[in-house]
Each structure stands twice: as C-alpha cells, then as structure tokens.
C-alpha positions in Angstrom: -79.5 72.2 46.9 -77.6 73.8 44.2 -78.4 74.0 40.6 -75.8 71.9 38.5 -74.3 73.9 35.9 -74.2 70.3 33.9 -78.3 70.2 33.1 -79.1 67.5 30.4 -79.4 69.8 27.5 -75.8 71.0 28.7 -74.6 67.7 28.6 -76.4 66.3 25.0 -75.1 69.5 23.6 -71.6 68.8 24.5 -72.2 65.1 23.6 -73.1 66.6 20.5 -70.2 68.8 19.4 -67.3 66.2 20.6 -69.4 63.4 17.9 -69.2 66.7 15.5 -66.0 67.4 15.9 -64.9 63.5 15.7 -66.9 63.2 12.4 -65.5 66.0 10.9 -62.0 64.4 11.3 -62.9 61.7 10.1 -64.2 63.5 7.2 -60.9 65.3 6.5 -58.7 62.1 7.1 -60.8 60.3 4.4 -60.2 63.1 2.2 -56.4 63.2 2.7 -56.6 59.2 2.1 -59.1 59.5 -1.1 -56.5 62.2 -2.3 -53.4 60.0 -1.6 -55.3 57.0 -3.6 -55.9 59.2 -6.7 -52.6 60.4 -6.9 -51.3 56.8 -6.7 -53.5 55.4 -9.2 -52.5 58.1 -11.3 -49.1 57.7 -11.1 -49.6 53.6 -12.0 -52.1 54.8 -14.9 -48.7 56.8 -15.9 -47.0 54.4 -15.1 -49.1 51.6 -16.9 -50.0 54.0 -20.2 -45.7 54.9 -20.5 -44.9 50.7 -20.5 -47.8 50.5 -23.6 -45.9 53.7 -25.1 -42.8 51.8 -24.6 -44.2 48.9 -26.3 -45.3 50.0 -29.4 -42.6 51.8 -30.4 -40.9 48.8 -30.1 -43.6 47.1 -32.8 -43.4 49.9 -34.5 -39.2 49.8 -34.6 -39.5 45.9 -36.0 -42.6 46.4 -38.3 -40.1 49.4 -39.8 -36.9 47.1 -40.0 -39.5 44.4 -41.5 -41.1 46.8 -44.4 -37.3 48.2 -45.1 -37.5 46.0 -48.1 -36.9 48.3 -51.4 -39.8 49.3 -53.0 -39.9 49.5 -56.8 -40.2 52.4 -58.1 -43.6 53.9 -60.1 -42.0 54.3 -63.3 -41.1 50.0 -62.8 -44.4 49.1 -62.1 -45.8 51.8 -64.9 -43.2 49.9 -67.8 -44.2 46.2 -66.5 -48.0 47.2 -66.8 -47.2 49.3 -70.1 -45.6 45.9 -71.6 -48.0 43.6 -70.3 -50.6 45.7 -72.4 -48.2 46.1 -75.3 -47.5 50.0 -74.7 -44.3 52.2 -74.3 -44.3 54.0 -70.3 -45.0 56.9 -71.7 -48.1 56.2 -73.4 -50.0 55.4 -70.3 -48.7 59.1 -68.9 -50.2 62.4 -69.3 -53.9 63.5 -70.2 -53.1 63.2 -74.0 -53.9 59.3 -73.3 -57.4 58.5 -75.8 -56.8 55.2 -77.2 -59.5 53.3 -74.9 -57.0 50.4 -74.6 -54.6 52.7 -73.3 -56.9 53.9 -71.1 -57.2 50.8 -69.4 -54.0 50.0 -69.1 -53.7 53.0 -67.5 -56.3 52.6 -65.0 -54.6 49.2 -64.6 -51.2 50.7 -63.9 -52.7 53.2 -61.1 -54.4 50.4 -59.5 -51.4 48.4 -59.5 -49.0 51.2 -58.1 -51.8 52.5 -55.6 -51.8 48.5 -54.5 -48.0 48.5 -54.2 -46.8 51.5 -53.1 -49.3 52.6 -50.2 -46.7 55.1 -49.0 -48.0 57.5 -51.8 -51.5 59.8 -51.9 -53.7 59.6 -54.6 -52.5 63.0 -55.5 -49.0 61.5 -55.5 -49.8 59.1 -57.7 -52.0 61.4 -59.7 -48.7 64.0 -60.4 -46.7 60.9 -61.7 -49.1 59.8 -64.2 -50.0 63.4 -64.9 -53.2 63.4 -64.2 -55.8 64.7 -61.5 -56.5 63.0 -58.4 -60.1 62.2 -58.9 -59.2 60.2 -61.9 -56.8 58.3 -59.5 -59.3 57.7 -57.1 -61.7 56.5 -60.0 -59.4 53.8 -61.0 -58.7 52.7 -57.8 -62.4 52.7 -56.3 -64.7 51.9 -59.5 -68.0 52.9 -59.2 -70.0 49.5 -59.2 -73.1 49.4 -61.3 -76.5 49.1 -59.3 -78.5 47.0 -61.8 
C-alpha cells in the first residue's frame, strides 16, 4: 500500500484556500459594484442638486422682473413724512435736529424709509439723513419698556 499524497489535512487545506480565494472575489467584485453605485448616485445627486439650481434662478429671474417696480426715492418719502408733520425735508436731516417734534418726525421718516426701501443698510439710510447708524437702528427697533 502506498501513502496518498492527498491525506485529509491536504485535502481541507485545499478546500480551504479555493473557499478563500472565491470569497476574496467576491469581496473585490462587491467593491467594484459599491464603487460603481456611489459614483452613480453621485452623479443623480449632481444631477438632482443642478435641476434645484436651475430652478431657483428661475424664481429668482421672476421675483426680479416682479420687484422691478420703481422705488421712490428717500428724499420722496423724507418730504411726504416732513409735510405730514408740518416740516420742510431738510429739517428732519442732519444732527442739528433739537426740536423734540422734529425729532419724531424724524424717527418716523427713518422708519418709514427703512420699511420701504429694504434694499438700503442702516448705514445707508443713516448717511442720507446725516446721522449715525445706531440712531437708525434706534428708530427702527425701539427699545420696549419692561415695566
């Protein structure tokens, strides 16, 4: 009798490797496949996030046409406020303002122009009336008393 070169632990160990080797393929297919899914849903997020792009600058284009309406100008709303009050423009303009009517009327007319023409920064609106910013953002956000 001869010894078979093929003893169990020959065989199992072969077993072993060819499962090894199989499972490792399998390994690196899945990979390939998990690499071809991400780069598809990639290219639909791209795809997805350019069609949302797309679509608001098409809101954007018609909220533009709609706003193109004229916009009065600050010295307008300034004169309408300053007559309402019984004041020239001018009076409501500069630091010089101490009258505490006028005052008001001032405060009034920054409100109304901060309400009306939201294109413009309180600094803006502050240079147009000649005054600083803070006293801008005073009128327009009054400090509410707490009792």
């Amino acid at each position: 009798m001869s010894a078979s070169l093929y003893t169990q632990p020959f065989i199992q160990q072969a077993h072993a490797k060819r499962v090894l080797a199989e499972l490792q393929r399998r390994i690196r297919e899945a990979q390939e496949h998990e690499r071809q899914l991400e780069a598809a849903a990639r290219a639909k997020a791209d795809a997805i996030l350019e069609d949302a792009y797309q679509e608001a600058r098409i809101i954007m284009r018609r909220a533009a046409d709609e706003a193109k309406v004229p916009k009065r100008l600050v010295i307008e709303i300034i004169a309408e406020v300053a007559k309402q009050h019984g004041f020239a423009a001018t009076a409501l303009r500069g630091k010089q303002v101490t009258a505490l009517a006028a005052r008001r009327a001032r405060r009034e007319a920054i409100r109304a122009v901060a309400a009306e023409r939201k294109d413009l920064s309180y600094a803006e609106i502050a240079r147009r009336f000649g005054v600083g910013p803070r006293l801008v953002h005073e009128a327009v956000n009054p400090r509410r008393s707490h009792g």
